[in-house]
BADREN-63902 format. One record per residue (C-alpha): residue in three letters; y, x, z; chain. Coordinates in nm, 2 decimals. Layout:
BEGIN
> ala	Y	X	Z	A
...
! end
This chain:
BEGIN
> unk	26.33	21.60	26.27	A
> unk	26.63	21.68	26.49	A
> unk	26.62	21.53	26.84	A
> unk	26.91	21.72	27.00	A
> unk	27.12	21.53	27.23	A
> unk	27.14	21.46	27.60	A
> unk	26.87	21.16	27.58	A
> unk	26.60	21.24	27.30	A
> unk	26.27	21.08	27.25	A
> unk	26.10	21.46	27.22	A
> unk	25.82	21.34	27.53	A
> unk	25.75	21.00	27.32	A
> unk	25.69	21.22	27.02	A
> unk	25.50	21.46	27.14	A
> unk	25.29	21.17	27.34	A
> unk	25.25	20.96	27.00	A
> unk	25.14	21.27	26.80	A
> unk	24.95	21.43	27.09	A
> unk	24.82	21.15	27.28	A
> unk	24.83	20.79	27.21	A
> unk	24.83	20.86	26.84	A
> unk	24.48	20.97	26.77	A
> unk	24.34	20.76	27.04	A
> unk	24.53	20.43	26.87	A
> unk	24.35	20.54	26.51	A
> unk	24.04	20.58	26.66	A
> unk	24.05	20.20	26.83	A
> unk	24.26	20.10	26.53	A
> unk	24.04	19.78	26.48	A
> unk	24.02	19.70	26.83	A
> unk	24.37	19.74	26.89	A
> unk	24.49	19.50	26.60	A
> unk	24.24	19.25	26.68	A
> unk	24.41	19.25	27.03	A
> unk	24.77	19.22	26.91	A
> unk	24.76	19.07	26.59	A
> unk	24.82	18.73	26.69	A
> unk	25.19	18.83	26.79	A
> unk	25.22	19.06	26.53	A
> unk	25.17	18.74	26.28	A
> unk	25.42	18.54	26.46	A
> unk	25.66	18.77	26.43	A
> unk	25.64	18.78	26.05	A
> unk	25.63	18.45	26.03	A
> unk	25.93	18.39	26.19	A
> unk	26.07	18.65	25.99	A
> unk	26.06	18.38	25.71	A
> unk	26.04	18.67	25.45	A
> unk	26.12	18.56	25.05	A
> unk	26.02	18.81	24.78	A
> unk	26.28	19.09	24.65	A
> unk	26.34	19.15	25.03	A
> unk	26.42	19.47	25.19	A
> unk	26.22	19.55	25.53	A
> unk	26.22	19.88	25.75	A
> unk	25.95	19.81	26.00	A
> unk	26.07	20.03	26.31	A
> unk	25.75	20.17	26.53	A
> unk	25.45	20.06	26.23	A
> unk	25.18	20.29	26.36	A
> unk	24.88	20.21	26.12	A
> unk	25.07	19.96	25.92	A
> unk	24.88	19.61	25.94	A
> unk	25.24	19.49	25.98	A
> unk	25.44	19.69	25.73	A
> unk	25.13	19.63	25.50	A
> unk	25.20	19.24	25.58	A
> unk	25.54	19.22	25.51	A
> unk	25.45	19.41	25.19	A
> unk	25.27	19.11	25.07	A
> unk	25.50	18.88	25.18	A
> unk	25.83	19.02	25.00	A
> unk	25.62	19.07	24.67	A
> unk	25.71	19.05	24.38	A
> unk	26.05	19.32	24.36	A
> unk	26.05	19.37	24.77	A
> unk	26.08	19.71	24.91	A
> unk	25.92	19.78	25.29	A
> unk	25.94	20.10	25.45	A
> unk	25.70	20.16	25.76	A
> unk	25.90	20.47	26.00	A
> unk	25.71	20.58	26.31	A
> unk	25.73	20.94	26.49	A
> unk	25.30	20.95	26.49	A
> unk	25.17	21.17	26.20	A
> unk	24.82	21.05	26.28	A
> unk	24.91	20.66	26.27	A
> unk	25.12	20.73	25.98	A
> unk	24.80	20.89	25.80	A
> unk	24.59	20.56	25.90	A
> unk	24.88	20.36	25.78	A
> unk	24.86	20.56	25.45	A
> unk	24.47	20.49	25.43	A
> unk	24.52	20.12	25.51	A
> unk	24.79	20.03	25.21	A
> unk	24.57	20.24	25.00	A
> unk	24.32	19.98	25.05	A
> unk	24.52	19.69	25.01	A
> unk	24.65	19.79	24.66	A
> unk	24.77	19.71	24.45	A
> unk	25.06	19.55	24.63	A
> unk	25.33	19.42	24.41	A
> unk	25.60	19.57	24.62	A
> unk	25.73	19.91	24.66	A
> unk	25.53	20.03	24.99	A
> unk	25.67	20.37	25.18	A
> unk	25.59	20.56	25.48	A
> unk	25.85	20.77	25.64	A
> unk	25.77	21.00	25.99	A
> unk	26.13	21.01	26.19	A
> unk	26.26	20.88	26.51	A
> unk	26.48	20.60	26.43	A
> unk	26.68	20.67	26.73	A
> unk	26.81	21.02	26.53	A
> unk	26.74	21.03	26.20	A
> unk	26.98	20.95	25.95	A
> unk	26.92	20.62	25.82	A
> unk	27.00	20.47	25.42	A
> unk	27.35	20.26	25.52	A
> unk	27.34	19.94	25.39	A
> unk	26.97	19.93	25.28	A
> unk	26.78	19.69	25.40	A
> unk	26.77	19.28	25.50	A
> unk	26.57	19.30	25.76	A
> unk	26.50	19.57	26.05	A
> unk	26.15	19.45	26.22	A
> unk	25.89	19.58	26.45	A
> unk	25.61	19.47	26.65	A
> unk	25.63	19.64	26.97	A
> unk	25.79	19.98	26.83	A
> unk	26.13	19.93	26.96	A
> unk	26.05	19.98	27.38	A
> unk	26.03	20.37	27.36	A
> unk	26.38	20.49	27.29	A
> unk	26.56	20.70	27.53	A
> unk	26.84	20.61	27.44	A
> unk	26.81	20.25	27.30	A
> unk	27.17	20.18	27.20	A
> unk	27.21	20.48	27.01	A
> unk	26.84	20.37	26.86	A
> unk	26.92	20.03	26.76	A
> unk	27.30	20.15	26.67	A
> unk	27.13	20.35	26.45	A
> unk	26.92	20.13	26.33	A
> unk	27.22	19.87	26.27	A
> unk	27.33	20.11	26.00	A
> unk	27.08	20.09	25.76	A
> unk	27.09	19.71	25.72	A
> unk	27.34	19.51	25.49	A
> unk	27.56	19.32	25.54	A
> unk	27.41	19.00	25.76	A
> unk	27.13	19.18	25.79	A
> unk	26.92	19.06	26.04	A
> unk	26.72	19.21	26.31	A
> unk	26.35	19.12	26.47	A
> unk	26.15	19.25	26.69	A
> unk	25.87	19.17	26.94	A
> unk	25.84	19.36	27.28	A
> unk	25.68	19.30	27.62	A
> unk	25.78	19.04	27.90	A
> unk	25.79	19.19	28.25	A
> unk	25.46	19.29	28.39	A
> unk	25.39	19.02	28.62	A
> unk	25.39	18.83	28.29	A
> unk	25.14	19.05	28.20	A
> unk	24.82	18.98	28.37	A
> unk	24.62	19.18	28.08	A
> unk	24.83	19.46	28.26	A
> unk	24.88	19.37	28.60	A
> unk	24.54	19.26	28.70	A
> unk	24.36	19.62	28.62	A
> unk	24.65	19.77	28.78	A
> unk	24.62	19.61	29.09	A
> unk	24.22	19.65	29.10	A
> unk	24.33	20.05	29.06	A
> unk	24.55	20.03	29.35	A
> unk	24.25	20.02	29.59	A
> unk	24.14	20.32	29.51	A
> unk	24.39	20.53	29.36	A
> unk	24.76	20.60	29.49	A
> unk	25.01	20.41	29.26	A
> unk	25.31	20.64	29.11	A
> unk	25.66	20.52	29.23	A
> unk	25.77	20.22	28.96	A
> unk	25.99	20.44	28.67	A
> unk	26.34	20.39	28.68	A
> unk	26.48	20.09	28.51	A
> unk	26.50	20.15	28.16	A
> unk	26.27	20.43	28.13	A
> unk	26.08	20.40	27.78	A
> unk	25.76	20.28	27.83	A
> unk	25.60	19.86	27.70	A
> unk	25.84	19.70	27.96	A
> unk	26.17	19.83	27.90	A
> unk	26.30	19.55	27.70	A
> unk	26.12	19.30	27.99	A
> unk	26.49	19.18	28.10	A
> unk	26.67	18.96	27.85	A
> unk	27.04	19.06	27.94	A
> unk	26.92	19.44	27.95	A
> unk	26.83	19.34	27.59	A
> unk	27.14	19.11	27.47	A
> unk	27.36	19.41	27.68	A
> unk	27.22	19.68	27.44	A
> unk	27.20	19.49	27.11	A
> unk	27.54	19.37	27.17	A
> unk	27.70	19.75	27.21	A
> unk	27.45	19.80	26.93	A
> unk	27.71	19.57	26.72	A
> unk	27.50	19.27	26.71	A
> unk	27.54	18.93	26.74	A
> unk	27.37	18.62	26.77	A
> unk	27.10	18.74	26.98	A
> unk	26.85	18.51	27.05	A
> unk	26.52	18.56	27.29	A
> unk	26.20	18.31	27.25	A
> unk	25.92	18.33	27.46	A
> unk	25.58	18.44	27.29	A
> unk	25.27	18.38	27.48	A
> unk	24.88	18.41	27.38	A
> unk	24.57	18.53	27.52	A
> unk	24.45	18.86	27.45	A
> unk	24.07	19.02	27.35	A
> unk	24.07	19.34	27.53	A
> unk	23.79	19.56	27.33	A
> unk	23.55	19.31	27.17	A
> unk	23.56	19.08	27.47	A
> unk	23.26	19.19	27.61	A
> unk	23.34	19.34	27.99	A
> unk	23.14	19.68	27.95	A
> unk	23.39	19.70	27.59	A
> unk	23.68	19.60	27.78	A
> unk	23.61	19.86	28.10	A
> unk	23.56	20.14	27.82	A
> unk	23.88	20.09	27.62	A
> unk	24.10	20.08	27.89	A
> unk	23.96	20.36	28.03	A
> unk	24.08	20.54	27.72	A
> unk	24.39	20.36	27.62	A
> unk	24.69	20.25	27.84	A
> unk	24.82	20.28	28.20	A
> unk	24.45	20.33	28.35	A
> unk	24.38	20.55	28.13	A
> unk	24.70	20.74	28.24	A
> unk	24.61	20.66	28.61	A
> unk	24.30	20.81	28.62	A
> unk	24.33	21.05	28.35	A
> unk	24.34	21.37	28.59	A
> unk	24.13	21.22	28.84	A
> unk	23.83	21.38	29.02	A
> unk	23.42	21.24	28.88	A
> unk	23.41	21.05	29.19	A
> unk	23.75	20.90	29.15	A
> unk	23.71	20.81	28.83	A
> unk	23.35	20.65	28.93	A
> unk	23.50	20.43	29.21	A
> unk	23.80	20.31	28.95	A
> unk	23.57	20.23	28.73	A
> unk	23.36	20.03	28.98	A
> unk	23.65	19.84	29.11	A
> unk	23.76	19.76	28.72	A
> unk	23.45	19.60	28.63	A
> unk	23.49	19.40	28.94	A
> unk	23.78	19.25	28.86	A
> unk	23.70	19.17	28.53	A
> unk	23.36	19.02	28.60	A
> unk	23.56	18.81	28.84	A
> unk	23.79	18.68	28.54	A
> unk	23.53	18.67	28.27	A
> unk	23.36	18.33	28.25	A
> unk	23.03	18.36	28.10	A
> unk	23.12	18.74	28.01	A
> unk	23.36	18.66	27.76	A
> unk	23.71	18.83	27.86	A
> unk	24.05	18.72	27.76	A
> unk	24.37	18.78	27.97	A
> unk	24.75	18.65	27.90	A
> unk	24.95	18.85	27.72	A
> unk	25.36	18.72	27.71	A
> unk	25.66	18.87	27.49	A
> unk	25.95	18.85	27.37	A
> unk	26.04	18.76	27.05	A
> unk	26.42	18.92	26.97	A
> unk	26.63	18.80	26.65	A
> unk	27.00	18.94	26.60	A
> unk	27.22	18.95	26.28	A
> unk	27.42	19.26	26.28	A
> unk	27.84	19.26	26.26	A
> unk	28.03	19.53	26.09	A
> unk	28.08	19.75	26.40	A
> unk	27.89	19.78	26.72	A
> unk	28.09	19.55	27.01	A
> unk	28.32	19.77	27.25	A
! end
């Protein structure tokens, strides 16, 4: 794929193929049990009909795109694009085992940000928190825009702020006393909280050449692991900012960060089961004939 260009996603690739990728297959089932609530919202507000056309932006191991494929059935056509070989491959695996699906089911690897897109070719672009990691997100969603018809529509789910976030926030802080913190990234850097501020996002989806953007709040509660603490303390440990944090750390480091994690979350688990807040947004838009400006 070409990602020439001043602002290229080549570090997300490489981290999605390198990194997170394999890792995310690995906890695949862990991972959708922790997210799929949001993931079901968001196609059920997509209010898909069958015959429909959906690209589903960011679909790592497809339990969305594999959704939607169900949902647009009979005569649909969905098409999962992500930059991950691996998730793809689990992707692959998991419509595989949901056949036979009476739609026509496709797995593309490209960055959507870059790659030229069919004009005109679908109803509906979606993704469940795929859309956070462009570096440059207008020309990504721009992009993106393209490839839908005429009053096509756009909907996607991506993270509120952090402090939102206590799934995020509360291991972070139990890190802080005993690791130095990194400097906050830029505003705007790719990473899950890009999208946190809604006129960053109705700003870039209207020089996008969208209209009719419309933010709704998305809240639940979220099973980190299997619940359990020990499950919990192990998966973030792999997965994630404290798994970034403490990722080049020392034994003993990584002993004491581990020790102040399971503190905290024995201090939030009420009779050892854990569940933490999770809050998103949930973004629709209806693309115009030209981006704004």
């Amino acid at each position: 794929m070409t990602t020439t260009g001043p602002a290229n996603n080549e570090e997300q690739i490489r981290h999605w193929n390198e990194v997170a990728g394999p890792l995310w297959v690995e906890s695949q089932d862990l991972l959708d049990r922790m997210i799929g609530a949001f993931g079901r919202a968001a196609v059920d507000r997509a209010r898909l009909v069958p015959g429909e056309r959906v690209l589903d932006v960011g679909c790592g191991t497809g339990q969305t795109t594999v959704e939607i494929a169900r949902r647009t059935a009979p005569g649909g056509r969905v098409v999962g694009l992500d930059v991950s070989k691996p998730m793809l491959e689990a992707a692959r695996r998991r419509a595989a085992a949901a056949a036979p699906l009476e739609t026509a089911l496709d797995f593309i690897e490209g960055d959507a940000q870059v790659m030229p897109l069919e004009r005109a070719a679908f109803d509906l672009v979606f993704s469940r928190f795929g859309v956070m990691f462009f570096a440059d997100p207008v020309a990504a969603f721009t992009n993106l825009r393209s490839a839908l018809a005429p009053e096509g529509r756009l909907l996607f789910i991506c993270w509120q702020g952090i402090a939102r976030n206590p799934w995020v926030a509360g291991p972070i802080q139990a890190l802080a006393s005993v690791l130095p913190m990194p400097a906050p990234p830029p505003p705007g850097t790719p990473g899950p909280f890009s999208l946190a501020e809604p006129g960053r996002v109705e700003d870039l989806l209207a020089r996008a050449g969208f209209a009719d953007v419309v933010l709704e709040a998305l809240e639940d509660s979220l099973v980190v692991g299997d619940g359990s603490v020990d499950a919990t303390l192990e998966f973030l440990m792999r997965i994630g900012p404290c798994a970034t944090l403490t990722r080049d750390a020392d034994r003993e480091t990584v002993d004491r960060a581990r020790a102040a994690l399971r503190a905290f979350f024995e201090s939030v688990a009420p009779n050892g089961t854990l569940r933490m807040q999770g809050a998103a947004w949930l973004v629709t838009a209806k693309a115009t004939q030209r981006p704004a400006g």
